[in-house]
N, C-alpha and C positions, 0 to 999 in steps of 0.2 A: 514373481519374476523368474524369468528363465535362467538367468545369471544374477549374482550376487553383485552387489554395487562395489565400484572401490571408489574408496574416500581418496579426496585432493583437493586440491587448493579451492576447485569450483562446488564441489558436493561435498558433503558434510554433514551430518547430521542434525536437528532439532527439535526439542522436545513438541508434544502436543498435550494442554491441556485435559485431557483426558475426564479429569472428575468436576472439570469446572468451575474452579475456585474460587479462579475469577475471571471476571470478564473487565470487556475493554471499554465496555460504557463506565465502568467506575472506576477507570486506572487514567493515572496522568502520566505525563512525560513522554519522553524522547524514545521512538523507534529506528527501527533499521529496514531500506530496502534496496535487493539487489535485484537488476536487472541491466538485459543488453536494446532498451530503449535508443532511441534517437536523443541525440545529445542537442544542446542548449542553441546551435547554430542549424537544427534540424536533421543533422547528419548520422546515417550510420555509423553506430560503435562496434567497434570490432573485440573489447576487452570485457567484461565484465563491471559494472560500475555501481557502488555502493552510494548511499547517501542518509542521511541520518533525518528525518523528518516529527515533527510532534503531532503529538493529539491534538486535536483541534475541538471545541465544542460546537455541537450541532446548531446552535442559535445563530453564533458566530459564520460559521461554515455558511450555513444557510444565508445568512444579512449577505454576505458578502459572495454570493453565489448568481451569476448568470441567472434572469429570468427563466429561460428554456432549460436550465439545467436542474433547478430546483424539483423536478419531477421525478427526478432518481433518488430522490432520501427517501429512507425505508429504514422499518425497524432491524432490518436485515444487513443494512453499513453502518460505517463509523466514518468520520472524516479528520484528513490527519495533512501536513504538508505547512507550504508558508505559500504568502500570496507575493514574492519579491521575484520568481525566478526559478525558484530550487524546486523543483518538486518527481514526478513520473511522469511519463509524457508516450507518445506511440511506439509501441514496443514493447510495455512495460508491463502492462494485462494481463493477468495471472502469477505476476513475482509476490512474494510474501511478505509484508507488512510482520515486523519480528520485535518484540519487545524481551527484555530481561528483565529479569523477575529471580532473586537469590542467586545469583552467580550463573542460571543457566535462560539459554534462552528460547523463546515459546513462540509458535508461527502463532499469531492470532487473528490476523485479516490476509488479505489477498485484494489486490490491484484491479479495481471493477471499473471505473470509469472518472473521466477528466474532461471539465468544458473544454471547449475546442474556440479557438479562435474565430471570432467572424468570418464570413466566406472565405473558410479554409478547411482543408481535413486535420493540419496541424491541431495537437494542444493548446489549452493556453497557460503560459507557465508562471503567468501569475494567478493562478485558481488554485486552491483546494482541490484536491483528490477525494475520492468513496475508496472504498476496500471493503470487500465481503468479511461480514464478521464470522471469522471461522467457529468459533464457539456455540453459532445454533445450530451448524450442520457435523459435528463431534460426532452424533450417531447414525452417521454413514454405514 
C-alpha cells in the first residue's frame, strides 16, 4: 500500500488464521457479518450494517436449498445464515463472515453467493448463504 491505513469506526483490524488451527467445517456457533448490502425492503443502505448469523450444516443448508442453487456447494464454502429473513443479500459479496475464537476475532469465510428469488435479480432472504472458506486459500 501506498499509504498506511488509519483505523475508525469502519476499518479495523482482524486477525487471520495463519497456521490453521482450525477451521470452519468443525467449528459451531454464531458469526459476524458486515456489509453495505441492500436492506430487507430492497433498498440502498447508506450506513454500514452488521448482523450476527450461524453456522449452518451442509445437509441442512443443502435440504433446504433451492433446486438450481444446489450446484454451488463445493468443498471450497461453508453455509451459515437463518432461513426467516435475516441473512446477506445484494451488495453484500465479498464482506467477511468473522467468527471469535479467545477473545479475538478471525475473518474465516467471505460472502460467495445467495439464492435469488424467482424471476428476480433480488435475493432470497429466506435461503442460506455460501461464503468462501478462507482457510484453503491462507497460502495466497
Amino acid at each position: 500500500m501506498e499509504t498506511p491505513l488509519e483505523f475508525n469506526e469502519l476499518v479495523q483490524p482482524i486477525c487471520v488464521d495463519w497456521d490453521n488451527s482450525f477451521t470452519v467445517t468443525n467449528l459451531k456457533g454464531i458469526g459476524k457479518v458486515a456489509g453495505w448490502g441492500i436492506d430487507e425492503k430492497f433498498k440502498e443502505v447508506l450506513d454500514l450494517r452488521f448482523t450476527d448469523l450461524p453456522l449452518v450444516p451442509v445437509l441442512e443448508c443443502s435440504k433446504n436449498a433451492p433446486l438450481g442453487f444446489k450446484k454451488f456447494f463445493s468443498y471450497t464454502n461453508f453455509c451459515a445464515g437463518y432461513n426467516n429473513g435475516t441473512g446477506v443479500c445484494n451488495g453484500d459479496s465479498g464482506s467477511g463472515f468473522m467468527l471469535e475464537r479467545d477473545g479475538l476475532w478471525y475473518i474465516t469465510g467471505s460472502v460467495s453467493i445467495s439464492p435469488r428469488q424467482v424471476d428476480s435479480v433480488y435475493c432470497e432472504p429466506k435461503s442460506y448463504s455460501l461464503y468462501t472458506k478462507i482457510e484453503l486459500f491462507i497460502p495466497w
